[in-house]
C-alpha positions as CSV (number, residue, x, y, z in Angstrom):
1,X,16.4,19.1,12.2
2,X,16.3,15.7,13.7
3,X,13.6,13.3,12.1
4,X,12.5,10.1,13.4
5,X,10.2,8.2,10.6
6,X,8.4,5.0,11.2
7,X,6.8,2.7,8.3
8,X,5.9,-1.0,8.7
9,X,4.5,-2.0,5.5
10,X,6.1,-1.7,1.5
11,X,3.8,0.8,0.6
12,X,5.0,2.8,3.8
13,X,8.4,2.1,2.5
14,X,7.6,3.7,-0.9
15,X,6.1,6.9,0.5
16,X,8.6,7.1,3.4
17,X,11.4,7.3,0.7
18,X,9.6,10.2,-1.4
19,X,8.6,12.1,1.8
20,X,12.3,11.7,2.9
21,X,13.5,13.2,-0.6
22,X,11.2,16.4,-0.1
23,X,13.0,16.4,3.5
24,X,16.3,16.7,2.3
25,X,15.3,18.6,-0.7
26,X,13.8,21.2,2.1
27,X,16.2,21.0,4.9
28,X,19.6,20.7,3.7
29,X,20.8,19.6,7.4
30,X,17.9,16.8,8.2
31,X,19.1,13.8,9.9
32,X,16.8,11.1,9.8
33,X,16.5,7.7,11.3
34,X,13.5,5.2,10.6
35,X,11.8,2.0,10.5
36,X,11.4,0.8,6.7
37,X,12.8,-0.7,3.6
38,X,14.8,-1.0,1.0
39,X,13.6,2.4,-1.1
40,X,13.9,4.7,1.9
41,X,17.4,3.2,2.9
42,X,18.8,3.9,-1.4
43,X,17.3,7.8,-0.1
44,X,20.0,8.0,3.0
45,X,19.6,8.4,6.9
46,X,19.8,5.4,9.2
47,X,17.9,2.2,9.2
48,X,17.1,0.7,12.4
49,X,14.7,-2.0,11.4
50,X,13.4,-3.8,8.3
51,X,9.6,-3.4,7.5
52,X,10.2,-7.9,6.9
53,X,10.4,-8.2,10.3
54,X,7.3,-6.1,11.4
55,X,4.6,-7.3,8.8
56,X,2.2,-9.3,10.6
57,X,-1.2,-9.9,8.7
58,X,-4.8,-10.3,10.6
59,X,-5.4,-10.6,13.7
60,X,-5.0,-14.8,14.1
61,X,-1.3,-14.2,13.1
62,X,-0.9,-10.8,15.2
63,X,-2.1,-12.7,18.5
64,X,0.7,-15.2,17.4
65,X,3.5,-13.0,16.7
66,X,2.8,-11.0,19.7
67,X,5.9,-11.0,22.0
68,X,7.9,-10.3,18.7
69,X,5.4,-6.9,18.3
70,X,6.3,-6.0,21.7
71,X,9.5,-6.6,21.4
72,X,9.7,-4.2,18.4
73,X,7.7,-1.4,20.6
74,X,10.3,-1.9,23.6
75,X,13.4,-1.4,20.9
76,X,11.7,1.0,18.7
77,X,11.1,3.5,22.4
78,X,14.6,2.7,23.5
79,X,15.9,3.8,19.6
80,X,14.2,7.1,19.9
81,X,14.9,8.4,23.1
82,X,18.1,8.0,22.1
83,X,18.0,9.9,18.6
84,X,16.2,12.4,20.4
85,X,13.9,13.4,17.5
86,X,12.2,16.8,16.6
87,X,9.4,15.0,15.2
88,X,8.1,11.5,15.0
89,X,6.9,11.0,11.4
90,X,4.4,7.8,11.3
91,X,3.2,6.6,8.1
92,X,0.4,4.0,7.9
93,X,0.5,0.9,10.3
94,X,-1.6,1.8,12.9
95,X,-1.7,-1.2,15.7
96,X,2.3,-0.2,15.8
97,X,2.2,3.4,15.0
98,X,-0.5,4.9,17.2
99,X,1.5,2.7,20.5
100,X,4.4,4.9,19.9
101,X,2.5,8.1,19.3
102,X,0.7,7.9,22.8
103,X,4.1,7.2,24.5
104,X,5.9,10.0,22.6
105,X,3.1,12.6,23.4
106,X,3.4,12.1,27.1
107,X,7.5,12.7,26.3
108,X,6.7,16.1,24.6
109,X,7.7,14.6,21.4
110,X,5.9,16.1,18.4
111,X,3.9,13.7,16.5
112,X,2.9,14.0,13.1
113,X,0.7,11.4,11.0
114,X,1.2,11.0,7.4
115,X,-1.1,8.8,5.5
116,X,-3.9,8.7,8.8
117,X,-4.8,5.7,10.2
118,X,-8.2,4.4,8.5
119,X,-10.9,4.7,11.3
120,X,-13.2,5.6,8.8
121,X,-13.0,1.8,7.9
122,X,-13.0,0.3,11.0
123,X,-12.2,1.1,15.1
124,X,-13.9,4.5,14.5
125,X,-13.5,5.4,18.5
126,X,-10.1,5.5,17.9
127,X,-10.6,9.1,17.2
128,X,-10.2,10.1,20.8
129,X,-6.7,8.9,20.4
130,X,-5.8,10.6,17.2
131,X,-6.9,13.8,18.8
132,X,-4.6,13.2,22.2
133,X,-1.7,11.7,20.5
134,X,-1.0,13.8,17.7
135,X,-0.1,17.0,16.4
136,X,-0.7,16.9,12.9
137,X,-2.5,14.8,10.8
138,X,-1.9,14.8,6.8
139,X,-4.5,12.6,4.6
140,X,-4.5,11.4,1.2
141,X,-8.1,10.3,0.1
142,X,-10.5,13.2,-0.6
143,X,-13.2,12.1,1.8
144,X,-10.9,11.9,5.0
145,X,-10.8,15.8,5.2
146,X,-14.7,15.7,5.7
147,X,-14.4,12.9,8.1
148,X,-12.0,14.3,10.0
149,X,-12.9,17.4,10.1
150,X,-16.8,17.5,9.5
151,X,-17.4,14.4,11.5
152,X,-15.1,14.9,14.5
153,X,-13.8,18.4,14.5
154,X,-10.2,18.0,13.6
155,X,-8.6,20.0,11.9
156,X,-6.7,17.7,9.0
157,X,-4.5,19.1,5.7
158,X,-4.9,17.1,2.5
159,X,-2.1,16.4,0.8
160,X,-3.1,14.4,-2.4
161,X,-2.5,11.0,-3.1
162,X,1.3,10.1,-2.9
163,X,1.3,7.2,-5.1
164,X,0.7,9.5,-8.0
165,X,4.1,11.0,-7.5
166,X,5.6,7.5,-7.2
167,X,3.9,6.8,-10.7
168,X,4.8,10.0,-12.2
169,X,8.9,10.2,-10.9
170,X,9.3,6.7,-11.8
171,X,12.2,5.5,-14.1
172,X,10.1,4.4,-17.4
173,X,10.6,1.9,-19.4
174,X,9.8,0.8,-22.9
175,X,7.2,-2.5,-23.6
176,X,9.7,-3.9,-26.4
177,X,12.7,-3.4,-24.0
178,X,10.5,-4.5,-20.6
179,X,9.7,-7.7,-22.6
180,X,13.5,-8.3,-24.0
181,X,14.4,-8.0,-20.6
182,X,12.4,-10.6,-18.6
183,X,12.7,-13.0,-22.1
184,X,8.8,-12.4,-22.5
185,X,7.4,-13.6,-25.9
186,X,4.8,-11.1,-27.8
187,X,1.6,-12.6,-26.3
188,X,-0.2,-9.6,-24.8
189,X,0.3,-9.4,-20.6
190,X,-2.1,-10.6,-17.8
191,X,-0.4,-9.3,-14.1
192,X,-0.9,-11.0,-11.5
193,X,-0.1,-9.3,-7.9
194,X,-0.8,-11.3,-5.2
195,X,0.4,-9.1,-2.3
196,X,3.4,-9.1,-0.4
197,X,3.2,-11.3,2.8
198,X,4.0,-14.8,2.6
199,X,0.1,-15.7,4.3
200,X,-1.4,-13.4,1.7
201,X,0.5,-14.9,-1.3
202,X,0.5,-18.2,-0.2
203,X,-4.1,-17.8,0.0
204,X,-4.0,-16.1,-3.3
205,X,-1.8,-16.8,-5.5
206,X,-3.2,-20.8,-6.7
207,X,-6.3,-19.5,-6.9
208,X,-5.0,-16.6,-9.0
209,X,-3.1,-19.3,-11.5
210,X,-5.9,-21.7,-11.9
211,X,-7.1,-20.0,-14.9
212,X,-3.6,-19.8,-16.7
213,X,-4.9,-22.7,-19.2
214,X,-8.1,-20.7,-19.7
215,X,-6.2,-18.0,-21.2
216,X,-3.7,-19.7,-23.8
217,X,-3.4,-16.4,-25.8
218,X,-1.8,-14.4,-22.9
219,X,1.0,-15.1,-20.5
220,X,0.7,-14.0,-16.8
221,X,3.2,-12.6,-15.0
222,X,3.3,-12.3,-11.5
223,X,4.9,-9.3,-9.7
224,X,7.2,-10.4,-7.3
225,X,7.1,-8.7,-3.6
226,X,10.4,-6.9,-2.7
227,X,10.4,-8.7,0.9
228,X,9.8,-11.9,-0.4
229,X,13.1,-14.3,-2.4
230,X,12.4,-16.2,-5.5
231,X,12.5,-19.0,-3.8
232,X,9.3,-19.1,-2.1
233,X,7.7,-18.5,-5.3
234,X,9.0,-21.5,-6.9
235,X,6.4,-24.0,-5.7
236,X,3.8,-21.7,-7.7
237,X,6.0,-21.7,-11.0
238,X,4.3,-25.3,-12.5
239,X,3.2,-23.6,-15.8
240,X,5.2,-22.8,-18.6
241,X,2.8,-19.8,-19.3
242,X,3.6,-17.9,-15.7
243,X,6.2,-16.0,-15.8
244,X,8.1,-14.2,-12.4
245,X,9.5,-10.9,-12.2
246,X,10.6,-9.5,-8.7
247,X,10.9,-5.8,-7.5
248,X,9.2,-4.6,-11.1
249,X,5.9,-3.9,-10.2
250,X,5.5,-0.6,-11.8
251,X,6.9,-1.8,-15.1
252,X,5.1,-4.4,-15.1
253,X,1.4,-2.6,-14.9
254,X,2.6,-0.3,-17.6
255,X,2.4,-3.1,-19.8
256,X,-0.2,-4.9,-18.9
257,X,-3.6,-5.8,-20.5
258,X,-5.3,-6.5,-17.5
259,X,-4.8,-7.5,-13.9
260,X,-5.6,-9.8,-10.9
261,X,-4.9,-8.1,-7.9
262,X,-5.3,-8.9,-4.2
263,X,-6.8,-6.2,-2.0
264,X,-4.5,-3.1,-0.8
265,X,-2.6,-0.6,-2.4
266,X,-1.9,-2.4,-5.5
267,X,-5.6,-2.3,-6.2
268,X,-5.6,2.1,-6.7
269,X,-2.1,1.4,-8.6
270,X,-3.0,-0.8,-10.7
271,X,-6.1,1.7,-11.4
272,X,-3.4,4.9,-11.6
273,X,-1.7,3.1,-14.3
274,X,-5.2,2.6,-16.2
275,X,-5.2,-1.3,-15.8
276,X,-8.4,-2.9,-15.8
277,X,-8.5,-5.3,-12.8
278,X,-9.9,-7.8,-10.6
279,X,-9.8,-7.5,-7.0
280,X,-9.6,-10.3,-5.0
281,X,-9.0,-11.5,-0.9
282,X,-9.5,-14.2,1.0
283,X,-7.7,-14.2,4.4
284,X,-8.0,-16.8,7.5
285,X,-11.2,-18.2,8.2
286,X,-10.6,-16.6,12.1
287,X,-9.5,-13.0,10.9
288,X,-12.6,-13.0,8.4
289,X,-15.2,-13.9,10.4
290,X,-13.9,-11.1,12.8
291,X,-13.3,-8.7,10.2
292,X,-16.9,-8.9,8.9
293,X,-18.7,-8.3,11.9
294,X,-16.4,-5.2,12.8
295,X,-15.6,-3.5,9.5
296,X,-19.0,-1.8,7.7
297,X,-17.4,-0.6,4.4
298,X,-19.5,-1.3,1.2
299,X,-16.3,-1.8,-0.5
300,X,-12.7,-3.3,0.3
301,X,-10.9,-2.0,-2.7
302,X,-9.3,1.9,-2.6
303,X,-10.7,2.5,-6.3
304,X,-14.6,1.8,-5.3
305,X,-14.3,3.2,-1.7
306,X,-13.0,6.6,-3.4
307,X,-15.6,6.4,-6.5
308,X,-18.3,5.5,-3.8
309,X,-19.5,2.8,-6.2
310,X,-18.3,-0.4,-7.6
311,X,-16.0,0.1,-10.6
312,X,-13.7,-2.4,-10.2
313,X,-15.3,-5.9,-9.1
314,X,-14.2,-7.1,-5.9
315,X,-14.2,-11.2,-5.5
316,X,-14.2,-12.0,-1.9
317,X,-13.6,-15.2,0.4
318,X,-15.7,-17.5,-1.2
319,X,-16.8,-16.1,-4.3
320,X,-12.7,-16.1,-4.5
321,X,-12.8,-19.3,-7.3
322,X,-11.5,-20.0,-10.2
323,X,-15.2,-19.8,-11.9
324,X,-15.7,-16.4,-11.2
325,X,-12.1,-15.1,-11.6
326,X,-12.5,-16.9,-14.9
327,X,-15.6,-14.8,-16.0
328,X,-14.6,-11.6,-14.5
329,X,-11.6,-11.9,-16.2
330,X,-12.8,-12.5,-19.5
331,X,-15.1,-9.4,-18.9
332,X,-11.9,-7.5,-18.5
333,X,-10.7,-7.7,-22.0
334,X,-13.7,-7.0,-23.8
335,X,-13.0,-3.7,-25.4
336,X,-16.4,-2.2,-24.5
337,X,-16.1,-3.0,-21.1
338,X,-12.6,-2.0,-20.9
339,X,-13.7,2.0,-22.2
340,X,-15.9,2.0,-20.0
341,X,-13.8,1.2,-16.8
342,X,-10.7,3.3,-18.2
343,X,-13.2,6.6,-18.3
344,X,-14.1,6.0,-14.5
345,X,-10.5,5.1,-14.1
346,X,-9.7,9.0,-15.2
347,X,-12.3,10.5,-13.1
348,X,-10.5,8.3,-10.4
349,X,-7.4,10.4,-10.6
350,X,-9.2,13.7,-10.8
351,X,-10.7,13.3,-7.2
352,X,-7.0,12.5,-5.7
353,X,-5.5,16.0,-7.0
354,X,-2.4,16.5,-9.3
355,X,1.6,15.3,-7.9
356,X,3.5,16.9,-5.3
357,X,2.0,15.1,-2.1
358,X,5.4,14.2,-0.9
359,X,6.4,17.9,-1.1
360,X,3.4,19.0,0.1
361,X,3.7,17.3,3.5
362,X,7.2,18.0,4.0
363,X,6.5,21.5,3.6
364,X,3.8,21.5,6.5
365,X,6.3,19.4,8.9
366,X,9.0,22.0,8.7
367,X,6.8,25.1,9.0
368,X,5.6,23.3,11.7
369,X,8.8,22.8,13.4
370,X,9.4,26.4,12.5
């Protein structure tokens, strides 16, 4: 069968390339095309475009970017009609995703929706669309099923959580031999992962590093982003105690101490790999103000949304300084605190269900197709 899968963001990238393993694993003639990355293009199947040249973050910069966006829809309508898909397969990015869905519906085109979109956070009417524009719906955080299906009568399948598959099929890697690698000394590891779009970085990372000097006993690392060159990071590499490592975030979190984290995905990884953290944001002053009046979540991390309450603290526009990150940090590696956080870390993991979300979902798309 023919596949067509579309991902805009890394994380889509990741679980694109896992789902598209469980494809080929499950259909030994798949063809697949897609929109993604690097991870999913090492898998097989044709890339069409690069997730670099989609990722537009809030809405200031989306307004800007906006005859490149639809551009992108134009090419990415043109691409499929000629592939000539079975299914469309959309992961994640919504404001892209659900464009295509609508025009692929009225084509007859089956649509399925892996990792939904998150109206639960925000543009909750968008559930009239969801319902027209797609034929199957697969979700990975334990209260979207009752959303979905309690709240607004839609039938949904839970799949589990695929970034515990991504943790648990990973290649590992040793601390003495992660360390001899990068040319890190002994002192004990402080991440720092400050997202992967340039505007992102660029807002959080000197925040992020103006505690280095605080913390003389530990040497931070930041984890590079995959779509972003070394060179961009250079301007932030000013103190002999930061270190860079590119592409290695996984490693990286399984051997660090503690970790400041900007909010996403990285935030319930960082968690998966029993990291105490800090998680931080602070976007334009334009896409804040918008964002706060629209989104009514009590929380912006994964790890407290799913818990329902705040385990991990979550510093935010303002209270973003290098006072509190300071404190919070130090909080972090007191042992006390640090048993304490790891025990709601593993009840954490029991709500998202054991691995096989990858295999899961393909399973569903080609009994569906069936």
């Amino acid at each position: 069968m023919r596949y067509y899968i579309i991902a805009g963001e890394a994380s889509g990238d990741l679980h694109g390339s896992n789902l598209m393993k469980a494809l080929y694993k499950e259909d030994a003639s798949a063809e697949i095309r897609f929109w993604g990355g690097d991870l999913m293009q090492n898998v097989g199947g044709t890339l069409v475009k690069h997730y670099r040249e989609l990722a537009f973050m809030g809405f200031a910069e989306v307004i800007m970017n906006l005859k490149t966006i639809l551009n992108n829809i134009k090419i990415c309508k043109a691409d499929i009609e000629k592939f000539n898909p079975d299914v469309i397969i959309f992961i994640d990015y919504p404001g892209f995703n659900m464009r295509i869905a609508k025009w692929a519906k009225e084509r007859g085109i089956k649509t399925h929706y892996y990792i939904a979109p998150q109206i639960w956070a925000w543009k909750e009417n968008r559930i009239k669309a969801v319902k027209r524009d797609f034929d199957k719906l697969f979700v990975i955080l334990p209260f979207e099923k009752e959303f979905f299906e309690v709240k607004h009568h839609f039938k949904v399948d839970f799949v589990g959580h695929p970034l515990i598959d991504a943790i648990h099929n990973r290649e590992k890697t040793t601390e003495s031999s992660f360390r001899k690698e990068h040319n890190l000394d002994d002192k004990p590891i402080i991440a720092i992962l400050p997202g992967s779009r340039k505007q992102e970085i660029s807002k959080m990372l000197s925040v992020m590093l103006s505690i280095v000097d605080d913390f003389s006993d530990y040497q931070f690392v930041i984890a590079g982003a995959p779509s972003q060159d070394y060179h961009f990071y250079e301007q932030f590499l000013t103190n002999k105690n930061v270190k860079f490592i590119s592409n290695k975030t996984y490693d990286l979190l399984s051997v660090a101490k503690a970790a400041l984290v900007t909010s996403g995905t990285a935030t319930l990884e960082t968690a998966l790999f029993k990291v105490p953290e800090v998680v931080c944001y602070k976007g334009g002053f334009i896409s804040y103000q918008i964002a706060k009046r629209i989104i009514t979540l009590k929380y912006i991390s994964l790890v407290n949304l799913i818990m329902d309450e705040e385990v991990v603290t979550e510093l935010i526009q303002d209270q973003f300084n290098s006072k509190n990150l300071k404190k919070e940090l130090f909080k972090l590696l007191n042992e006390d605190y640090r048993k304490s956080l790891l025990a709601k870390y593993n009840l954490l993991e029991a709500k998202l269900g054991g691995i096989g979300a990858s295999e899961k979902t393909a399973k569903f798309i080609i009994n569906d197709l069936k």
